[in-house]
ROTI-106927 format. One record per residue (C-alpha): x, y, z; residue number from 1. Coordinates in Angstrom, 3 decimals. Each point is the difference from the previous one (the first is absolute). Layout:
<atoms>
ATOM          u          v          w   num
ATOM          X          Y          Z   NUM
...
</atoms>
This chain:
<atoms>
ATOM          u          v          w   num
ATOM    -96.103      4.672     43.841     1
ATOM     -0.859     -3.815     -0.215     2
ATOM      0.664     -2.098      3.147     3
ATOM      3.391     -2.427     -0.728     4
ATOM     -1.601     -2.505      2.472     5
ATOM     -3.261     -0.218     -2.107     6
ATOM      3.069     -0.555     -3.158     7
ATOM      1.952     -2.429      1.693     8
ATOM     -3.441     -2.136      0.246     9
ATOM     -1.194     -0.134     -2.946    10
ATOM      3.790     -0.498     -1.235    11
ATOM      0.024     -3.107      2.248    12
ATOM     -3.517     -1.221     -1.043    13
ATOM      1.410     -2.568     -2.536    14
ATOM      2.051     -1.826      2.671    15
ATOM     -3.321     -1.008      1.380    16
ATOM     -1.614     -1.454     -3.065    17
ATOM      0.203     -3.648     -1.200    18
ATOM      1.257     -0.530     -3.675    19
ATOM     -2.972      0.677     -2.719    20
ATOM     -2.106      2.261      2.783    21
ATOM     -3.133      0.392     -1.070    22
ATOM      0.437      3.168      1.084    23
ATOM      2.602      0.656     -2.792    24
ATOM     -1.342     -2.293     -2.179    25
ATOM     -2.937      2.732     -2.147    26
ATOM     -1.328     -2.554     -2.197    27
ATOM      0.394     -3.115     -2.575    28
ATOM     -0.751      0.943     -3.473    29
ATOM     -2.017     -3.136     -2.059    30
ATOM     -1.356      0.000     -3.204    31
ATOM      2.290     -2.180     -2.101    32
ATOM     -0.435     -4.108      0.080    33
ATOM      3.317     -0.319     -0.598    34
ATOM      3.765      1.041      1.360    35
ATOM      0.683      3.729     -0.547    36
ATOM      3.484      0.505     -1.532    37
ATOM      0.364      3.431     -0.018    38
ATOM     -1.582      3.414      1.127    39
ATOM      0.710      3.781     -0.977    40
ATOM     -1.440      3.067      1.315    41
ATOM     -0.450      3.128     -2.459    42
ATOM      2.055      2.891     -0.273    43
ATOM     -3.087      2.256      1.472    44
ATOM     -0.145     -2.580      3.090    45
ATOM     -4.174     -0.246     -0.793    46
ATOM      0.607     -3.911     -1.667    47
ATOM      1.296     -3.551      1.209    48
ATOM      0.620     -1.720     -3.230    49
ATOM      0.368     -4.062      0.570    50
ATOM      0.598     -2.801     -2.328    51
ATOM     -0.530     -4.256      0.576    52
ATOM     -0.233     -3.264     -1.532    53
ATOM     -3.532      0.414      0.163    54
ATOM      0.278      1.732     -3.546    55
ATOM     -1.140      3.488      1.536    56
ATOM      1.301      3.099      0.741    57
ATOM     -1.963      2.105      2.741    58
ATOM      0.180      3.278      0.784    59
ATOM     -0.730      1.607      3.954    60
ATOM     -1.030      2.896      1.241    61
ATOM      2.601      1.369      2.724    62
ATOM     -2.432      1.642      1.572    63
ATOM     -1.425     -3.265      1.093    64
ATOM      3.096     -1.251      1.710    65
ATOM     -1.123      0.832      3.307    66
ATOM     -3.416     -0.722     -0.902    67
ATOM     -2.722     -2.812      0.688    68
ATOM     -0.890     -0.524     -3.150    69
ATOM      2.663     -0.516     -3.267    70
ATOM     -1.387      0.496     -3.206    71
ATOM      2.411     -0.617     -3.341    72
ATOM     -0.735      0.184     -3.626    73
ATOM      1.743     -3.091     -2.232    74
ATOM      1.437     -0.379     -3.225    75
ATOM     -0.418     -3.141     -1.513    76
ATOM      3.800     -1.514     -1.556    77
ATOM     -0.921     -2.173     -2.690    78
ATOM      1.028     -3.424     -0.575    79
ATOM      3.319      0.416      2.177    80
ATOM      0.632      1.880      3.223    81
ATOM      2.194      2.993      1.229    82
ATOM      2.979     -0.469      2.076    83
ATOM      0.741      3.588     -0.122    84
ATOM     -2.038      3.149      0.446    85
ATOM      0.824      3.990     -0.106    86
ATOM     -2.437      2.991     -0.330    87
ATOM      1.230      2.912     -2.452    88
ATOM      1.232      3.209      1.502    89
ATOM     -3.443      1.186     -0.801    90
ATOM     -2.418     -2.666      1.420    91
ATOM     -1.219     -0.403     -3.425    92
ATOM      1.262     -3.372     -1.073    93
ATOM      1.703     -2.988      1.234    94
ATOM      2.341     -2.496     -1.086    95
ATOM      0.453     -3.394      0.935    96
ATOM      2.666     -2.750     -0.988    97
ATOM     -1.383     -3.377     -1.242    98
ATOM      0.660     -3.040      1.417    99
ATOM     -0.211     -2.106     -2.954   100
ATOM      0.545      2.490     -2.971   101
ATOM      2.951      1.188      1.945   102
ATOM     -0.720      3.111     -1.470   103
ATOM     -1.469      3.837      1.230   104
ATOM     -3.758      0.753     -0.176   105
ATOM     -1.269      3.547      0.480   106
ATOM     -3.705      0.460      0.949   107
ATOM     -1.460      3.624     -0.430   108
ATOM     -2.429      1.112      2.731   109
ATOM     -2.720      2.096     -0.883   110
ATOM     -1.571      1.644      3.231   111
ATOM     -4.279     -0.036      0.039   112
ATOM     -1.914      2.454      1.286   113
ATOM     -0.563     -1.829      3.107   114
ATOM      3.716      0.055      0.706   115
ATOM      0.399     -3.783     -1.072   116
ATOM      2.275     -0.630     -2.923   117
ATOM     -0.457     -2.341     -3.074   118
ATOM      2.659     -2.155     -1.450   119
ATOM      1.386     -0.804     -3.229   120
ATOM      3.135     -1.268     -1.197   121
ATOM      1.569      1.854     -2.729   122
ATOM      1.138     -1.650     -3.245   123
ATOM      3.106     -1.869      0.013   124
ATOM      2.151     -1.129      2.831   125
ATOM      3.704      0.834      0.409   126
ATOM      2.454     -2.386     -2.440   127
ATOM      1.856     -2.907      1.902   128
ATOM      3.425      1.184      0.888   129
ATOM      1.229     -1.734      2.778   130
ATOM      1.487     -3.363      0.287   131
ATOM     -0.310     -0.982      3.726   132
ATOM     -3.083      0.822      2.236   133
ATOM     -1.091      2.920      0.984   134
ATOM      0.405      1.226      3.456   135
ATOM     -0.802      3.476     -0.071   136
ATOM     -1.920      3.060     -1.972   137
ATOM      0.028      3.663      0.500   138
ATOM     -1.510      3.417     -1.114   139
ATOM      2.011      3.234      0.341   140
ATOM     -2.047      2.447      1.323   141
ATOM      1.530      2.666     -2.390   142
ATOM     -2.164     -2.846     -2.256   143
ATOM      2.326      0.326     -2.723   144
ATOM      1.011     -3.681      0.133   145
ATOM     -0.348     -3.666      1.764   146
ATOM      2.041     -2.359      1.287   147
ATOM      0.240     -3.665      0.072   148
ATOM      2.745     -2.129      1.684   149
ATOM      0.512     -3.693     -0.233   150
ATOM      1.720     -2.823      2.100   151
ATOM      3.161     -0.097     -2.583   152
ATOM      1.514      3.532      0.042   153
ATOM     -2.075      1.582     -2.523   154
ATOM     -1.945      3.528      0.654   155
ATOM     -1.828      1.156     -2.676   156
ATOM     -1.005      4.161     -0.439   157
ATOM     -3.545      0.350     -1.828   158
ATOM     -1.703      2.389     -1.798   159
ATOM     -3.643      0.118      1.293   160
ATOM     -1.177     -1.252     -3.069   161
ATOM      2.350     -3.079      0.041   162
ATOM      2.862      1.135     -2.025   163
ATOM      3.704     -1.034      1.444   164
ATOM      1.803      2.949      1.219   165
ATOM      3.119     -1.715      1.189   166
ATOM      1.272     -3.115      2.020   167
ATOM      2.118      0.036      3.219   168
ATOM      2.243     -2.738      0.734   169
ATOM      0.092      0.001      3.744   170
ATOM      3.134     -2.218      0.014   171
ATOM     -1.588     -1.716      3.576   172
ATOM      0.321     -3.469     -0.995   173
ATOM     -3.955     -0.195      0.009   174
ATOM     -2.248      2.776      1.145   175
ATOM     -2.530     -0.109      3.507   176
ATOM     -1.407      3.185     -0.585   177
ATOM     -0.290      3.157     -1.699   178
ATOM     -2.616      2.857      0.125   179
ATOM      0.050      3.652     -1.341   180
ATOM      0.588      2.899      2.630   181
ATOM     -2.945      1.908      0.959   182
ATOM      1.393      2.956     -1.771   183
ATOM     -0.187     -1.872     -3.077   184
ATOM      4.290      0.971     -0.781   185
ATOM      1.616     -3.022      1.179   186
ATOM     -0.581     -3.803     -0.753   187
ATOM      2.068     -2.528      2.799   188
ATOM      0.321     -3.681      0.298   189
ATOM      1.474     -2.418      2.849   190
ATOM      0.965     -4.176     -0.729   191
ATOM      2.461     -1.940      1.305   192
ATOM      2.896      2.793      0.282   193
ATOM      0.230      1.801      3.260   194
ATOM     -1.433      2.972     -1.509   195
ATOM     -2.643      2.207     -1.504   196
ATOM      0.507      1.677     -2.898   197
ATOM     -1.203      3.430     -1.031   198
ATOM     -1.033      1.521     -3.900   199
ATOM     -1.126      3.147     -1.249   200
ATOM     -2.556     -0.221     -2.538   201
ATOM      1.574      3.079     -2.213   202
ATOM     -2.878      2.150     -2.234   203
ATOM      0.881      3.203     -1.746   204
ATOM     -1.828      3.453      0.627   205
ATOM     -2.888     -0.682     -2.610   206
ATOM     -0.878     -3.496      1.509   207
ATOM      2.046     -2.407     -2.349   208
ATOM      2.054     -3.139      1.450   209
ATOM      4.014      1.086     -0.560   210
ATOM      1.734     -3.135      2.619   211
ATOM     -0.048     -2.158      3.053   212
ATOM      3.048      0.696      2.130   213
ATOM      1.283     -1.276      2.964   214
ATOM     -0.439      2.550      3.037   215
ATOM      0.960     -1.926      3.140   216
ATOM      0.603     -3.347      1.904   217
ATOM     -1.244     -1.278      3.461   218
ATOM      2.989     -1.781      1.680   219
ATOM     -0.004     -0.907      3.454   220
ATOM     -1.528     -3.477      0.141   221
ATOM      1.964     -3.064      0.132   222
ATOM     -2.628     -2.662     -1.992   223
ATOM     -2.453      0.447     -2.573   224
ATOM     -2.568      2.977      0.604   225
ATOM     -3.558     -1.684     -0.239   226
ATOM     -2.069      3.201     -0.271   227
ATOM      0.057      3.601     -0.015   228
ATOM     -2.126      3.394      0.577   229
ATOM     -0.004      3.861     -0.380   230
ATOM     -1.744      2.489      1.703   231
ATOM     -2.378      2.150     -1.788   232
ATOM      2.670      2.787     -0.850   233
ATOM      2.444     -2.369     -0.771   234
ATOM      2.674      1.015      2.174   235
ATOM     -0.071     -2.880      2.437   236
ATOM      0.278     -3.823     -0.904   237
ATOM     -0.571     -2.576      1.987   238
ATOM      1.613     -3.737     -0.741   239
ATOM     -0.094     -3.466      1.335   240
ATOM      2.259     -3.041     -0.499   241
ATOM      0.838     -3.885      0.612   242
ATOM      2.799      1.457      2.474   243
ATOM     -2.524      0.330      2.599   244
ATOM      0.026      3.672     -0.094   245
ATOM     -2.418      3.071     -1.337   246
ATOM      1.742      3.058     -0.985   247
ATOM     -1.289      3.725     -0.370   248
ATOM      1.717      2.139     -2.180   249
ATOM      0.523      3.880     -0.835   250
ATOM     -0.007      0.592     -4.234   251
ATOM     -0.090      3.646      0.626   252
ATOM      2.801      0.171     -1.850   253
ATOM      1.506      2.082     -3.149   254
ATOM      1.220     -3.413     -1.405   255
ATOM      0.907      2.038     -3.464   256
ATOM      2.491      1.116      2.163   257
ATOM      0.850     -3.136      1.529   258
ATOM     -1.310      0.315      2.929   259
ATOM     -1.196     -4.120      1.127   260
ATOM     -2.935     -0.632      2.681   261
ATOM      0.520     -0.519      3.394   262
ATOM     -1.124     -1.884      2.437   263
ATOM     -2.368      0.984      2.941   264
ATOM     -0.653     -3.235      2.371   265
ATOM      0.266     -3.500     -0.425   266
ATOM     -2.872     -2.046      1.646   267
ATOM     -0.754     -3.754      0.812   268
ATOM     -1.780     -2.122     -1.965   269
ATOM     -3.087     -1.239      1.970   270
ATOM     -2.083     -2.489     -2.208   271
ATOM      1.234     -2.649     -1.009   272
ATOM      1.203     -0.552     -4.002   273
ATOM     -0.197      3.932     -0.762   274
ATOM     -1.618      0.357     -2.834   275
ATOM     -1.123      3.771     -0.330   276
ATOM      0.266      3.765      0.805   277
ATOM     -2.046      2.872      0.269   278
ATOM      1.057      3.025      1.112   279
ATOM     -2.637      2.889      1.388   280
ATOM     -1.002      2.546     -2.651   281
ATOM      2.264      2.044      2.488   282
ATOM      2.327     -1.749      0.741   283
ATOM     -0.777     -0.328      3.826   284
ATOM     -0.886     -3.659      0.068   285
ATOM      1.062     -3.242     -1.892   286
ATOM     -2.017     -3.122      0.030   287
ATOM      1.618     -3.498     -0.985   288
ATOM     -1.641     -2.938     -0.954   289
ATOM      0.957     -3.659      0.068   290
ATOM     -1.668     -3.319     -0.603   291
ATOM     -3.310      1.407      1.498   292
ATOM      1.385      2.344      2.690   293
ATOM      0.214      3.756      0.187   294
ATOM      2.097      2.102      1.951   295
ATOM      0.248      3.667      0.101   296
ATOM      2.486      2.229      1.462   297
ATOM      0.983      3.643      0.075   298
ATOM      2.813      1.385     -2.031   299
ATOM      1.189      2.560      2.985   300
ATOM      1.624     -3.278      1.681   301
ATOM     -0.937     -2.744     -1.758   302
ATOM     -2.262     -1.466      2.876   303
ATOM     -2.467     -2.576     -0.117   304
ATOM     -3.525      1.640      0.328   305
ATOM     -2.797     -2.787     -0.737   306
ATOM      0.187     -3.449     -1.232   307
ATOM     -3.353     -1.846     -2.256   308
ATOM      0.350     -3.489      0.085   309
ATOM     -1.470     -2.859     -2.211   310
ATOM     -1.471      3.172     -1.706   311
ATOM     -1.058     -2.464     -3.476   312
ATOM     -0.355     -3.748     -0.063   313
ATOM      2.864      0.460     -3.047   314
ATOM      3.281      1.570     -0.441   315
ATOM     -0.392      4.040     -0.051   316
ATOM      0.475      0.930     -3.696   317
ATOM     -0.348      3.383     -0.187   318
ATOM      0.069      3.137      2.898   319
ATOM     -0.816      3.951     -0.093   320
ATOM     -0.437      3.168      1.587   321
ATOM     -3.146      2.010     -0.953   322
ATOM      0.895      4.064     -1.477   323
ATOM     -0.907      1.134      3.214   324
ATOM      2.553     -2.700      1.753   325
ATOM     -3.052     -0.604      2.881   326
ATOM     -0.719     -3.447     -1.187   327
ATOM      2.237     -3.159     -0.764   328
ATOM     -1.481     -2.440     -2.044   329
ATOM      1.220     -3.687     -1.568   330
ATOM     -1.286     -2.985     -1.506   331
ATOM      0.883     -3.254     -0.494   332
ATOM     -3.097     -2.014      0.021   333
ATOM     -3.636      0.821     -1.430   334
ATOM     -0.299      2.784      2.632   335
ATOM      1.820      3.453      0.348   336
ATOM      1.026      1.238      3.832   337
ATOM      0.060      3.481      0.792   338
ATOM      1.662      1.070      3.197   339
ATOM      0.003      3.418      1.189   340
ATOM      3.364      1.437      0.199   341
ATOM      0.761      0.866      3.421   342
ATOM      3.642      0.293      0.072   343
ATOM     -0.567      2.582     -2.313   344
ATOM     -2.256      2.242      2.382   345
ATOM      2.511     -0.613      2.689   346
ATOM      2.802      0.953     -2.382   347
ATOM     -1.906      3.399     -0.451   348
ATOM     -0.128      0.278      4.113   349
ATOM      3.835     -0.619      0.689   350
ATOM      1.049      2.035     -2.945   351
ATOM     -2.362      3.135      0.688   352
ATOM      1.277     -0.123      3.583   353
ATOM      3.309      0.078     -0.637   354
ATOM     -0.116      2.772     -2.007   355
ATOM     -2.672      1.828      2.079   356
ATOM      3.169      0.093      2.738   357
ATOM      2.244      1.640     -2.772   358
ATOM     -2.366      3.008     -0.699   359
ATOM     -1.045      3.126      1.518   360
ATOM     -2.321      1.329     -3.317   361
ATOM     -3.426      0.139      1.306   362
ATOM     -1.604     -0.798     -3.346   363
ATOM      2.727     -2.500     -0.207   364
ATOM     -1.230     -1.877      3.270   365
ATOM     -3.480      0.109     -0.735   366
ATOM      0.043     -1.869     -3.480   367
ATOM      2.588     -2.461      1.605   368
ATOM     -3.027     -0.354      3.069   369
ATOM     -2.922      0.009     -2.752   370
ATOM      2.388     -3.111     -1.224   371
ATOM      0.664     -1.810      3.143   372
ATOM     -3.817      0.620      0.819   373
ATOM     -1.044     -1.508     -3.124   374
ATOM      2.436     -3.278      0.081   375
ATOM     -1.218     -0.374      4.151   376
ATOM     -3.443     -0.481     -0.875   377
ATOM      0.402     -1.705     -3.112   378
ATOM      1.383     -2.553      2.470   379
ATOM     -2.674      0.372      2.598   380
ATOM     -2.502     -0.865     -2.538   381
ATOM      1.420     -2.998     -1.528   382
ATOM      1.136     -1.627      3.434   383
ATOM     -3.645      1.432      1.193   384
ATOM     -2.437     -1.920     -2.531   385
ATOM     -1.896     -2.116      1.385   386
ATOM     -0.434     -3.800     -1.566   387
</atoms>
């Protein structure tokens, strides 16, 4: 069995680390000339997808990540620039949203036999719909429709080939944000209510649209909720608000039933002017980010783990968890961080342990050990590297 000394150490290794370790820090992603406004990771976890005002679109290997060396292939935007980028379920295509047409782009890619892709951009963008800006777009991962969401209180359900499915009035006085869940059912939105609220994106049994209806609400804050996040099965949510406070939420619920979310912790803010979310693929760690500060914490007790700051030379506009939840990553200038995600190996320790103590199974013990094994010297290895 693994020594709870050699645990407690490398649980307490943080504490001795100055904010933005280089030792955390894995690496600064540059390529673009220009601020990067948003980033998206495909649904297979092999792509980094990242948009700027620099009229490109590039597109990383995540096997690099840890790398030396960071090669990307780029799309060209023409004659206007993306503020918005998402890869299709299938890593085949992309859209983007752009900033002058105000409208949606998609861009096929057509893999080479060197692994490299080619882009082109098919014919026809998406019609203008909305009325205010846009602040956010989605693909459902079931990739029967997209999203878009504006600053008013408009949502918008698309066809993939641009036809209006339906339009949600979020009734939020204006909308901060709005994504799609990863399970592709359920479209939500926070503004300046105290709440985020929850849709399910309704198809029948041979794939056609039928209705949007409302499936649940997340109340619990007590000023407008800024940002929110799900974890990759969607039954966690994570949200942060002007009160001050981040929240992480149960929506394991049988809401046809009326059964309503519930609330797990309630955590400090740490950065100053909260601006985003991200909650761990599973749900073990959150990361918040504010004006260019990020903090992470762990979702068991909602305690501070590490802290990154000055992290861009501008404000942090947009922040993710890779598939595999090992790596955080954010931009807000022309570079993207990555950090590795240690609260999330520790997570894996404390959790593994505590259930080790609740077992007698023998096969039972030794996948929990192969676990805790595998977390400990993911952690020796990033606090190890030499720089």
């Amino acid at each position: 069995m693994l020594s709870s000394r050699l645990c407690r150490c490398l649980t307490a290794l943080p504490l001795l680390l100055p904010p933005l370790a280089s030792s955390v820090t894995t690496l600064c992603l540059q390529g673009h000339s220009s601020p990067v406004t948003c980033l998206d990771f495909s649904s297979n976890g092999k792509y980094l997808a990242s948009c700027s005002e620099d009229r490109t679109v590039r597109l990383w290997s995540t096997r690099d990540l840890a790398g030396r060396e960071h090669r990307c292939l780029r799309a060209n935007v023409g004659l206007d620039h993306a503020e918005f980028v998402r890869l299709s379920p299938d890593s085949r295509a992309f859209i983007v949203w752009l900033a002058n047409a105000e409208t949606i782009r998609v861009y096929k890619m057509t893999k080479k036999d060197d692994g490299s892709f080619t882009f082109s951009a098919t014919a026809g963008d998406f019609p203008k719909k909305h009325k205010a800006p846009v602040i956010n777009i989605a693909i459902a991962e079931t990739g029967k429709f997209i999203m878009t969401a504006s600053s008013d209180t408009t949502i918008l359900i698309w066809t993939p080939k641009g036809e209006v499915l339906a339009s949600i009035n979020t009734n939020q006085m204006n909308n901060a944000y709005a994504t799609v869940s990863p399970c592709g059912r359920f479209v939500a939105s926070c503004g300046f209510t105290p709440d985020v609220k929850v849709w399910e994106v309704c198809f029948s049994k041979n794939g056609d649209f039928r209705e949007v209806t409302r499936a649940f609400e997340l109340k619990g804050h007590t000023a407008g909720v800024q940002s929110f996040s799900f974890s990759n099965d969607s039954r966690r949510m994570a949200t942060v608000s002007k009160d001050g406070t981040w929240k992480f939420w149960s929506t394991d619920v049988e809401y046809k039933k009326q059964q309503d979310p519930y609330l797990l912790l309630t955590g400090q803010c740490a950065v100053p002017e909260p601006c985003r979310i991200a909650l761990s693929p599973d749900g073990r760690t959150v990361a918040v980010a504010g004006s260019t500060d990020i903090v992470v914490c762990n979702t068991r007790r909602g305690e501070e783990e590490e802290r990154f700051l000055g992290v861009h030379s501008h404000r942090i506009t947009d922040l993710a968890f890779d598939t595999t939840g090992r790596y955080v990553v954010s931009c807000g200038d022309h570079t993207i961080r990555v950090f590795h995600n240690t609260a999330g190996h520790r997570a894996v320790v404390e959790e593994m342990e505590a259930m080790l103590k609740k077992t007698g199974n023998k096969a039972t013990r030794e996948r929990l050990e192969q676990q805790i094994s595998s977390a400990l010297k993911a952690l020796a290895a990033i606090y190890g590297k030499k720089h």
